[in-house]
N, C-alpha and C positions, 0 to 999 in steps of 0.2 A: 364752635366754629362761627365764621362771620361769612355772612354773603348776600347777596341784593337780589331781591327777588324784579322782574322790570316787564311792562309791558304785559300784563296778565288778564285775563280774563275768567269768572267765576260764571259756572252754568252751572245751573240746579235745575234739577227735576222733584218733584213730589213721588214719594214711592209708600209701599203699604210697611209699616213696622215689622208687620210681619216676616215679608219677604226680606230685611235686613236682619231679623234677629236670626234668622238662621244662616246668615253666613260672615257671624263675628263672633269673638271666644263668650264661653257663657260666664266670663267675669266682666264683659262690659254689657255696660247696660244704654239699651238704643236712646240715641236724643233724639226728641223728637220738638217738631211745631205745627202747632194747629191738627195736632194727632197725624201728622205723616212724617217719615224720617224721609232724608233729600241723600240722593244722591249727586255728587258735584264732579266737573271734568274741567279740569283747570291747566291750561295750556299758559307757558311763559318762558320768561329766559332768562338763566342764572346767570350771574359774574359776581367777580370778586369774593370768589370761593376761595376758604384760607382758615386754617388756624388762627385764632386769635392771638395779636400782637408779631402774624408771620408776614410777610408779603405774599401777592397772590401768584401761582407759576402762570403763565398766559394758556399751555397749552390743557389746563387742566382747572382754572376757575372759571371758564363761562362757554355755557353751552346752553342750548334748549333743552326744557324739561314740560313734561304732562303726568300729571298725576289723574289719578279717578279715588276717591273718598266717601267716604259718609262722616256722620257725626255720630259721637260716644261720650260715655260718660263710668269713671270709675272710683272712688269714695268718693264722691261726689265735687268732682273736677272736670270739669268738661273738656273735651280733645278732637282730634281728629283721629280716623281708623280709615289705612289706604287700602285698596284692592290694589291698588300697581300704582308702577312712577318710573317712565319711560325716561332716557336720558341720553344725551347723543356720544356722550363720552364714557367708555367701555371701562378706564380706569375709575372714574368715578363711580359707577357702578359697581362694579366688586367690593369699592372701600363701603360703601354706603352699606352693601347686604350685608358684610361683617361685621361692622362696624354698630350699625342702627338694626338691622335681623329685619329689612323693610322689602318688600317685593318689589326691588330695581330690576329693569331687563332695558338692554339695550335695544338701541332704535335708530333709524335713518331720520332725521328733522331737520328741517327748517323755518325759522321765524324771520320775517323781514318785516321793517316800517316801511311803508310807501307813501306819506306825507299824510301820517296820522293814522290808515288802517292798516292794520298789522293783518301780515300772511302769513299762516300758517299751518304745515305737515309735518305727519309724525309717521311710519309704518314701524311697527317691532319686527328685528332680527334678531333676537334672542333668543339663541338653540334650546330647544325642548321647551319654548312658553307658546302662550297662544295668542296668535296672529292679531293684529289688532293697528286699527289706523285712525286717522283723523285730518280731515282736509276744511279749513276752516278762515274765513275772513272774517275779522273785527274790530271795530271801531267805538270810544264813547263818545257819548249822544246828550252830555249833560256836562253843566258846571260839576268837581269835586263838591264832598260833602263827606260829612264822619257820620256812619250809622249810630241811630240813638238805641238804646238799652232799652228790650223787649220788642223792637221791629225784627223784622224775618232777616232784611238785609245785617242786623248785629247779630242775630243766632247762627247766619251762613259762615259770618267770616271772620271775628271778632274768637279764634282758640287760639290757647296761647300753653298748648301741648299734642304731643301725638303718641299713640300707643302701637305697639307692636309684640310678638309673641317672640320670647326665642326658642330655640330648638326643642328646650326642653318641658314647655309648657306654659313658661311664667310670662308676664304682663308684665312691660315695662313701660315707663312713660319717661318721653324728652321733652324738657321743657324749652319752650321759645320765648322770645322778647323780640319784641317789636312795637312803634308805635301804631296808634290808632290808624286803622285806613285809610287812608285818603281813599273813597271811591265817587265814579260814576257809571253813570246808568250807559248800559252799552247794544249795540246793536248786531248781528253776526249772520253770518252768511254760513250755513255748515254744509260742505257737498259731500264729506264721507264721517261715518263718526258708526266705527266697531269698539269703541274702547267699552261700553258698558256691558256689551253683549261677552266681550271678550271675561270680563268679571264674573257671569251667569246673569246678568240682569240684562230685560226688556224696558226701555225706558220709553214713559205715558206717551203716546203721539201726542203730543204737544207744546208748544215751546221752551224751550226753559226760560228762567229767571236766569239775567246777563246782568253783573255788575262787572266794571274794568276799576283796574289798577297802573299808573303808570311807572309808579318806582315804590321798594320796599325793601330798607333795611334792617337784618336780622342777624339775630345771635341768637343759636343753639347750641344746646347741653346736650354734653353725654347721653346716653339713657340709663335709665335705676328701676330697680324692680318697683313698680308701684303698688303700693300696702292700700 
């Protein structure tokens, strides 16, 4: 698939390894840095969602999307491992859990720019999941720049796979391609944010780490059992 990931924003909190290794399959194994695994809550807006080599249909390649994450690692490949990934479109949703076996539930959102800071809500209506919202204003605060290799900022955002369990046990990984991030440093305003809690986790009282993003194009693979 191809699609643009726009207007994003990366939060991270520092959380104990511990409290991540027990709620990932015991075939990954926890990434960590500086001995803490991060939990991240990454709000943004898809388009130009489409099979590759297809056109995109208007009513079904661009919507707002929020994911909640951590970082993994499995033969030693590093990735991402979602807790959830809210999406405001019901069809996409459906394709995504069959398709990817990824914890999609639908959601009420909206993302707007208003001359540079992006607003943005999320509440899940997702029959039978748990409740979960996020009310949030954010802006970057910084020239772009490309994280360099062994900073925190290249360990947060710099996977280029994600892993998911299917039904019946097994580990898969899909791989992604994209270029390097363009980021900057960002500033945010949060007035409601149950998404972590929504996961089982209590996140530090304290601020997270904000990098933004203003555009990102990507191509993802299938997923395959990961050996």
């Amino acid at each position: 698939m191809a699609q643009v990931w726009q207007d994003l924003l990366f939060a991270h909190w520092p959380v104990p390894v511990e409290t991540v290794r027990l709620s990932v399959p015991s075939a990954l194994e926890v990434d960590a840095f500086d001995g803490h695994a991060w939990i991240g809550i990454v709000p943004f807006r898809m388009s130009g969602v489409r099979l590759r080599a297809t056109p995109a249909i208007p009513w079904l390649s661009a919507f707002p999307e929020l994911n909640v994450r951590t970082y993994v690692t499995a033969g030693g490949k590093s990735g991402v491992w979602f807790y959830s990934l809210d999406a405001a479109n019901s069809v996409a949703v459906k394709i995504a859990r069959a398709w990817f076996h990824l914890p999609y539930f639908r959601a009420r959102m909206r993302s707007e720019d208003l001359r540079g800071q992006i607003n943005y809500s999320s509440q899940r209506n997702h029959r039978g999941a748990s409740f979960a919202q996020l009310a949030a204003q954010y802006r970057p605060t910084s020239a772009p720049f490309m994280a360099k290799p062994g900073t925190l900022e290249h360990f947060l955002t710099e996977r280029y796979c994600l892993y998911a369990m299917e039904p019946g046990g097994e580990i898969t990984r899909g791989e992604i391609h994209h270029a390097p991030w363009n980021l900057q440093l960002a500033e945010s305003e949060i007035s409601r944010n149950t998404m972590a809690e929504a996961a089982g986790f209590t996140l530090p009282n304290e601020k997270p780490i904000l990098h933004f993003s203003r555009r990102q194009d990507v191509i993802v693979w299938s997923p395959e059992v990961a050996r």
